[in-house]
KOLVEXDREN-112210 format. One record per residue: residue number from 1; residue in one letter; x, y, z of N, C-alpha, C, O in turn. Coordinates in pm, whole numbers, always signed. Each point is the difference from the previous one (the first is absolute). Layout:
# KOLVEXDREN-112210
{pos NUM code A n_X X n_Y Y n_Z Z ca_X X ca_Y Y ca_Z Z c_X X c_Y Y c_Z Z o_X X o_Y Y o_Z Z}
...
# end
This chain:
# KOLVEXDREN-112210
{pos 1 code X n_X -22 n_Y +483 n_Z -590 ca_X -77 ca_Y +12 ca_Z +121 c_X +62 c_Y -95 c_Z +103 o_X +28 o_Y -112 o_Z -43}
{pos 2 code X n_X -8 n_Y +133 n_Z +143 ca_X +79 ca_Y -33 ca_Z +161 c_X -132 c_Y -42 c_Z +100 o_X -61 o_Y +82 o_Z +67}
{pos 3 code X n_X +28 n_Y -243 n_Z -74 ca_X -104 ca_Y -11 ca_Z +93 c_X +86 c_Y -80 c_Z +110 o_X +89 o_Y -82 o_Z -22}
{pos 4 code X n_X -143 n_Y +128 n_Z +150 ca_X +36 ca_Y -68 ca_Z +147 c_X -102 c_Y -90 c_Z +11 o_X -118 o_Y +10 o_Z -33}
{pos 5 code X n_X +200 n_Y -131 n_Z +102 ca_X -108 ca_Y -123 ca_Z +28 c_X -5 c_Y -59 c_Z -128 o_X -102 o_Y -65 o_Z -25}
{pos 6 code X n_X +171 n_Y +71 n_Z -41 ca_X -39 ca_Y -89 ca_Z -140 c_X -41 c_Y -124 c_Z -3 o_X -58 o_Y -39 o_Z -101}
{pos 7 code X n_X +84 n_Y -70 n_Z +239 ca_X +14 ca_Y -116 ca_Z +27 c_X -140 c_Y -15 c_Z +44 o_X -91 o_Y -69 o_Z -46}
{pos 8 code X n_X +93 n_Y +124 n_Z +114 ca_X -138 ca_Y -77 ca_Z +9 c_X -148 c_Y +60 c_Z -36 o_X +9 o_Y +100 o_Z -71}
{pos 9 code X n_X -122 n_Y -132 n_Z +98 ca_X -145 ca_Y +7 ca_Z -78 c_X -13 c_Y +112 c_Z -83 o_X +9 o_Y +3 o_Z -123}
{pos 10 code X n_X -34 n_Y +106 n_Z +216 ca_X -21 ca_Y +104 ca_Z -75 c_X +63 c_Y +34 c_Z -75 o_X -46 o_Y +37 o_Z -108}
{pos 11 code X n_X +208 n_Y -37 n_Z +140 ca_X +127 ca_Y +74 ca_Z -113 c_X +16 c_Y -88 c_Z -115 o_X +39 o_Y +42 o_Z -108}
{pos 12 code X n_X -72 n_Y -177 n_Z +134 ca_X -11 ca_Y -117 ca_Z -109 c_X -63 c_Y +24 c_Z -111 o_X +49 o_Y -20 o_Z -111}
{pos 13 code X n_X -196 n_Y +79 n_Z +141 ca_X -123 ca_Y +25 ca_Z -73 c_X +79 c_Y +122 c_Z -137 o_X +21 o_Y -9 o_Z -121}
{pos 14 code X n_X -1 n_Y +96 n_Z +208 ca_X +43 ca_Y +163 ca_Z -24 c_X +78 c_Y -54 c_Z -84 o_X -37 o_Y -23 o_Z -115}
{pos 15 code X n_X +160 n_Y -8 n_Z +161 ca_X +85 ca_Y -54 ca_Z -141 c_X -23 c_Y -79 c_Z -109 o_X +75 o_Y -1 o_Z -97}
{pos 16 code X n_X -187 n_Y -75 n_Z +109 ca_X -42 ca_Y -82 ca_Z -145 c_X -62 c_Y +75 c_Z -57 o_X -4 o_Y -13 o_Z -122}
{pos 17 code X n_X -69 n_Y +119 n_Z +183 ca_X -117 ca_Y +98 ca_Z -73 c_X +91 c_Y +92 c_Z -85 o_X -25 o_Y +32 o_Z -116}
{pos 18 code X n_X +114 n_Y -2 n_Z +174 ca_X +102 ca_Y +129 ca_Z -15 c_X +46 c_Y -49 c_Z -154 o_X -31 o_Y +72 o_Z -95}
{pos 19 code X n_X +110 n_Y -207 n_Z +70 ca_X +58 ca_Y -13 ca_Z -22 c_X -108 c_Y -67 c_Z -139 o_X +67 o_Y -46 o_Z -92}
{pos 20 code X n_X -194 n_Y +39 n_Z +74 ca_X -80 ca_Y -64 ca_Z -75 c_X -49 c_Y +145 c_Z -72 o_X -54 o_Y +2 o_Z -111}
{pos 21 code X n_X +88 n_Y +144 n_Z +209 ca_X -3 ca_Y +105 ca_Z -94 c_X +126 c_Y +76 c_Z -83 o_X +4 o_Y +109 o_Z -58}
{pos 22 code X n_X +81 n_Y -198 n_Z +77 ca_X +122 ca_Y -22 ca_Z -48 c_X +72 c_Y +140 c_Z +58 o_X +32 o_Y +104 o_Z -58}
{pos 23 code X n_X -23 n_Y -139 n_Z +173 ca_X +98 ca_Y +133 ca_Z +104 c_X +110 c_Y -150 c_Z +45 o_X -14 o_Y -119 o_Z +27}
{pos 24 code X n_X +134 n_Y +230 n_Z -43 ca_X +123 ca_Y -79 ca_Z +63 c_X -37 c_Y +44 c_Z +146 o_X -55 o_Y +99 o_Z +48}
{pos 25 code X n_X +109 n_Y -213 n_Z +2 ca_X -43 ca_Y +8 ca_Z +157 c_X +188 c_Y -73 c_Z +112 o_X +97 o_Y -70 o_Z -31}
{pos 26 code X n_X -132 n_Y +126 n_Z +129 ca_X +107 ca_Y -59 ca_Z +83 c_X -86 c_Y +5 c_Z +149 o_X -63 o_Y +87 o_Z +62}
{pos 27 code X n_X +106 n_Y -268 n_Z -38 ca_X -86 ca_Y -19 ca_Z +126 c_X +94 c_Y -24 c_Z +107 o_X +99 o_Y -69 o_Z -21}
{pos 28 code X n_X -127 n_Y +130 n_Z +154 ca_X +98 ca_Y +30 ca_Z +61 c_X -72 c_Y -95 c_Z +124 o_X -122 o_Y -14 o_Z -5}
{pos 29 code X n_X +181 n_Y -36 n_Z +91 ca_X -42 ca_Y -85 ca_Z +82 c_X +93 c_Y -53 c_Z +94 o_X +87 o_Y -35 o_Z -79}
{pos 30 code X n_X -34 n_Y -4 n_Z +221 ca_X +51 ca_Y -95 ca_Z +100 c_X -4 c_Y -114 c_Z -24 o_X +89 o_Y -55 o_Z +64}
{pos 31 code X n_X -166 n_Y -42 n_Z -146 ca_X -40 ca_Y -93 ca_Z -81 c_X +129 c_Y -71 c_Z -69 o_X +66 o_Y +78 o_Z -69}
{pos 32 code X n_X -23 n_Y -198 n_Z +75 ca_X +101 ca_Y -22 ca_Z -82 c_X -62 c_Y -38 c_Z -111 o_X -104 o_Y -59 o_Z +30}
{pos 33 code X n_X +124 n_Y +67 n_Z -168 ca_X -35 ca_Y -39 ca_Z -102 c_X -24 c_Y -126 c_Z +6 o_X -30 o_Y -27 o_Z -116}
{pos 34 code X n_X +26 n_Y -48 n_Z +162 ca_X +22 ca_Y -151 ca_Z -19 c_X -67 c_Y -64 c_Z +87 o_X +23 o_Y -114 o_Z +40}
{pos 35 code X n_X -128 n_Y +200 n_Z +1 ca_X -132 ca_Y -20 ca_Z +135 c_X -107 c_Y +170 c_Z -77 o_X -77 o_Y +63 o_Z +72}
{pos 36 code X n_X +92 n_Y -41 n_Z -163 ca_X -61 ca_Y +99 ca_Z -33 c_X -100 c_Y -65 c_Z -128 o_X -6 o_Y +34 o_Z -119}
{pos 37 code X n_X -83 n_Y -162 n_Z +210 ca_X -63 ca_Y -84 ca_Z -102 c_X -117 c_Y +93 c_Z -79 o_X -36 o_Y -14 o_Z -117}
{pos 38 code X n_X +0 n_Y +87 n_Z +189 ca_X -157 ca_Y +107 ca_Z -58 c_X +13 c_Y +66 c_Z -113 o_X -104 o_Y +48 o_Z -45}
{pos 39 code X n_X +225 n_Y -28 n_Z -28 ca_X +90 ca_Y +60 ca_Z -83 c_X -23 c_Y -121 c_Z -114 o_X -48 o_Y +30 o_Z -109}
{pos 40 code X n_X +67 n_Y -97 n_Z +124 ca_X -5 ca_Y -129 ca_Z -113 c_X +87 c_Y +29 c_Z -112 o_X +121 o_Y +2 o_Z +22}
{pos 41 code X n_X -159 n_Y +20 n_Z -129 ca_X +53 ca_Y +50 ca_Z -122 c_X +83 c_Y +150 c_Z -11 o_X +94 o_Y +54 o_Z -59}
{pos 42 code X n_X -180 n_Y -35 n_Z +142 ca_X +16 ca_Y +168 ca_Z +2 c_X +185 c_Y +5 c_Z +49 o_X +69 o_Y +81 o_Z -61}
{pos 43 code X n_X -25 n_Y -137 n_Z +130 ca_X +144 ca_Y +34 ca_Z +16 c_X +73 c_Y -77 c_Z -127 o_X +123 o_Y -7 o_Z +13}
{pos 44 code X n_X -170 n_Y -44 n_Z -115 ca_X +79 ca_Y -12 ca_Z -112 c_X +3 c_Y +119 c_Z -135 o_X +77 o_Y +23 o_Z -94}
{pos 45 code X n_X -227 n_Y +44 n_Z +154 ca_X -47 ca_Y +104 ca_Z -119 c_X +155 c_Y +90 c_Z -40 o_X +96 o_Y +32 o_Z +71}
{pos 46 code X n_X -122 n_Y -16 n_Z -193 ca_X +110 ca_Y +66 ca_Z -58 c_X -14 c_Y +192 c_Z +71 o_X +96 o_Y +76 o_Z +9}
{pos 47 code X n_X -200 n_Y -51 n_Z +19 ca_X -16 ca_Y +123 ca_Z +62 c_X -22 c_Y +16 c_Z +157 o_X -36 o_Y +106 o_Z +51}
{pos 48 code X n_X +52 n_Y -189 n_Z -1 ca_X +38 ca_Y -11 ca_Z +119 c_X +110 c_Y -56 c_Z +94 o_X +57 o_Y -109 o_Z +11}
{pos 49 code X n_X -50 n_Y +241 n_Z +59 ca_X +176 ca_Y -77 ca_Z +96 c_X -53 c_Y +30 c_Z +166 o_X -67 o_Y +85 o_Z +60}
{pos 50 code X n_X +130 n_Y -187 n_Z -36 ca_X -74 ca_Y -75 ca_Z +156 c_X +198 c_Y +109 c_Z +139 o_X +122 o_Y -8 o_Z -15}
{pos 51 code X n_X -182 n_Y +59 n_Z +87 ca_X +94 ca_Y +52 ca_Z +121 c_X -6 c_Y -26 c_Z +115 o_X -40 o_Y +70 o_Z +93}
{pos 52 code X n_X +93 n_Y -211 n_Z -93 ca_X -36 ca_Y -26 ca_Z +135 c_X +117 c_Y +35 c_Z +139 o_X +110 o_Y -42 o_Z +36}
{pos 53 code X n_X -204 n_Y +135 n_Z +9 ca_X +94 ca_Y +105 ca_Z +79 c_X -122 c_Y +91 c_Z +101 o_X -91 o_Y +62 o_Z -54}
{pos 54 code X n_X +104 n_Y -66 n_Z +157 ca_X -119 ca_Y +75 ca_Z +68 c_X +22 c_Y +162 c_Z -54 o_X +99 o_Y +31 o_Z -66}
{pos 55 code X n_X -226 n_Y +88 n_Z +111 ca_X -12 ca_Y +107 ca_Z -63 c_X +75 c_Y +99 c_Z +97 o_X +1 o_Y +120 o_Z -27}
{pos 56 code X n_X +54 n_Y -163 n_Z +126 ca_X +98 ca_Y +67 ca_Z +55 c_X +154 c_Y -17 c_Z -22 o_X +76 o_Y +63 o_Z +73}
{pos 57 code X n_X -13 n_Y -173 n_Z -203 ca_X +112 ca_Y -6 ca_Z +0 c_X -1 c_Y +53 c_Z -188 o_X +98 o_Y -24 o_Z -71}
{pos 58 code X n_X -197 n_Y +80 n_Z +28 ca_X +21 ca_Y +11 ca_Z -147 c_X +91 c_Y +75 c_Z -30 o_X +47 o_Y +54 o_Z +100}
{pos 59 code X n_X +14 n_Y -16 n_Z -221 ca_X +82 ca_Y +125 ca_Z -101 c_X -85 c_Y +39 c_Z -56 o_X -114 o_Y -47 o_Z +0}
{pos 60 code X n_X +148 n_Y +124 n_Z -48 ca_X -47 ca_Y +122 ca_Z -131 c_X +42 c_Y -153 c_Z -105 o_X -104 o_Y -56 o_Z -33}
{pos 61 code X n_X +219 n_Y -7 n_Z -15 ca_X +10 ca_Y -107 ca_Z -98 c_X -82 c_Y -67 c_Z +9 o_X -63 o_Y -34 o_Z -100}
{pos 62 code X n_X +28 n_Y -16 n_Z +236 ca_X -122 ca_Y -139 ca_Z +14 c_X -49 c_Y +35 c_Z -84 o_X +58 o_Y -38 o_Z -101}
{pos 63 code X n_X -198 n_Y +135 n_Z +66 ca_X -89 ca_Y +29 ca_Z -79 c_X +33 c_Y +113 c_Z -85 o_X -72 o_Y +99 o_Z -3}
{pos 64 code X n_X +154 n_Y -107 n_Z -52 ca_X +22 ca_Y +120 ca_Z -76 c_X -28 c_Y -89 c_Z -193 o_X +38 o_Y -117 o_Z -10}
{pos 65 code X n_X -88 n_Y +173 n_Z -93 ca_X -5 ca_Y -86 ca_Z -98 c_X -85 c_Y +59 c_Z -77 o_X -69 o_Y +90 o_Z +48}
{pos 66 code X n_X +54 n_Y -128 n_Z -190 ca_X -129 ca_Y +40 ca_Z -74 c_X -153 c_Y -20 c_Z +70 o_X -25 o_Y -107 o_Z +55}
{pos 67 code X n_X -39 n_Y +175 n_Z -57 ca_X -103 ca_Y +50 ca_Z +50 c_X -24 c_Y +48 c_Z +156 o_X -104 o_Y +56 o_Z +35}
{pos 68 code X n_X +216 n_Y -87 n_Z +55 ca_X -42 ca_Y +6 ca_Z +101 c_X +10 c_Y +120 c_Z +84 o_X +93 o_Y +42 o_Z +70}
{pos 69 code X n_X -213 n_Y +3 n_Z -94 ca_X -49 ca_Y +140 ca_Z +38 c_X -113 c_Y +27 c_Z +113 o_X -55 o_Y +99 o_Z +48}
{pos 70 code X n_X +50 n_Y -248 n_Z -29 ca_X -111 ca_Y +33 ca_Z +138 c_X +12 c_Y -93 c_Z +124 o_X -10 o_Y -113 o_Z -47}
{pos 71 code X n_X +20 n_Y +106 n_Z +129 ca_X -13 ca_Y -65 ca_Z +120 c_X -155 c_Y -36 c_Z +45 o_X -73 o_Y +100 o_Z -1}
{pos 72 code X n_X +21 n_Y -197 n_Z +33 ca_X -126 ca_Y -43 ca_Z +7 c_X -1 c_Y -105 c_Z +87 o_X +43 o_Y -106 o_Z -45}
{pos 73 code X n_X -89 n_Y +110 n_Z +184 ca_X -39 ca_Y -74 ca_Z +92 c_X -120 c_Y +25 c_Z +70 o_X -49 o_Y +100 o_Z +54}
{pos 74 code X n_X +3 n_Y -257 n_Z -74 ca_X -158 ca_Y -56 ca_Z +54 c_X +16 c_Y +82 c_Z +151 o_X +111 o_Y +3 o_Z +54}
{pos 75 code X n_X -247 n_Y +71 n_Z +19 ca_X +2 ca_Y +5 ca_Z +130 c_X +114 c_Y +63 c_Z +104 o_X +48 o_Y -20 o_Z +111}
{pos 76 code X n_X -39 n_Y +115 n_Z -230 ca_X +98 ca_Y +121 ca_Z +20 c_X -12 c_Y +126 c_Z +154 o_X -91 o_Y +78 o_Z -29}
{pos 77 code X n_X +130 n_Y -52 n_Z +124 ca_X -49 ca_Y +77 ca_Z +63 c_X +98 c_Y +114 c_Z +5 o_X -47 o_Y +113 o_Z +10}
{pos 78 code X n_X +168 n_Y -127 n_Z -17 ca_X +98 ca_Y +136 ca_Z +31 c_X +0 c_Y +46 c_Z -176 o_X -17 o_Y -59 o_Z -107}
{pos 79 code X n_X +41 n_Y +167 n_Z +140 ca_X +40 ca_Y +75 ca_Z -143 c_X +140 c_Y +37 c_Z -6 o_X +64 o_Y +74 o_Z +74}
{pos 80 code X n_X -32 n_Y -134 n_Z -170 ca_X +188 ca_Y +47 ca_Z -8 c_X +50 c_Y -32 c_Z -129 o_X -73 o_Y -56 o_Z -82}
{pos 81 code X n_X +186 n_Y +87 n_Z +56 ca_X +72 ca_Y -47 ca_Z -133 c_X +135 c_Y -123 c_Z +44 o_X +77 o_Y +28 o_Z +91}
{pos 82 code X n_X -69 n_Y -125 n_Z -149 ca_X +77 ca_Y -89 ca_Z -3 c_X +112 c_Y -60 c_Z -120 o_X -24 o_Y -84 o_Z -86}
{pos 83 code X n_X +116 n_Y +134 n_Z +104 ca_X +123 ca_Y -3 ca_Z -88 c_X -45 c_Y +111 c_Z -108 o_X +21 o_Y -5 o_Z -122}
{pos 84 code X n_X -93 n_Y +113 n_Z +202 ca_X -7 ca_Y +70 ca_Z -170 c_X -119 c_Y +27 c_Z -74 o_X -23 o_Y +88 o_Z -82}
{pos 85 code X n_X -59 n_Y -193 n_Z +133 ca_X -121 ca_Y -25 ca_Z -109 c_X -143 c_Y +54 c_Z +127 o_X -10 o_Y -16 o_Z +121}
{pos 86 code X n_X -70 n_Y +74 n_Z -212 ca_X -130 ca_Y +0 ca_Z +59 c_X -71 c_Y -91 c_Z +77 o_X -33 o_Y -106 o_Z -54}
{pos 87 code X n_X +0 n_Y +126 n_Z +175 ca_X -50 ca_Y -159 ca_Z +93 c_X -162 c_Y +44 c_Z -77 o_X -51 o_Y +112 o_Z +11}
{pos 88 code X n_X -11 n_Y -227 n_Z -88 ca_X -152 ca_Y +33 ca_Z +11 c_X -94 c_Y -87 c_Z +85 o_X -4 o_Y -122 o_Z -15}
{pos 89 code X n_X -46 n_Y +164 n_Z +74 ca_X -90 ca_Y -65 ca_Z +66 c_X -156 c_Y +12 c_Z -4 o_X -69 o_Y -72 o_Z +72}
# end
């Protein structure tokens, strides 16, 4: 699963939840890792990989990986597909 905003509150949340139902996750964010304090642990988790790269410069590689079959961003308004994957909103 491909969440936008991973960095901060909401996408923070999403990814510990995600990742406490044991879904591999990739959090995608403008955020440098290293100011991406809301994350805590979560950017060491063995099932999670951190892209820090805004959602207009991604690949199909950025998020391409075991499980990642969905695109999922908080407060979604356009409908589209991004590198491939289903935008859900």
């Amino acid at each position: 699963m491909l969440i936008t905003g991973a960095a901060g509150f909401g996408g923070s949340h999403l990814v510990r939840e995600l990742l406490n139902y044991g879904e591999r996750v990739t959090g995608l964010d403008i955020v440098p890792p290293s100011h991406a304090g809301l994350l805590g642990q979560e950017l060491g988790h063995t099932h999670f990989r951190y892209v820090w790269k805004s959602l207009q410069d991604i690949q199909p590689s950025d998020v391409a990986g075991p499980g990642t079959s969905k695109l999922m961003r908080r407060f979604s308004v356009a409908k589209m597909t991004v590198a491939g994957l289903p935008w859900v909103a």
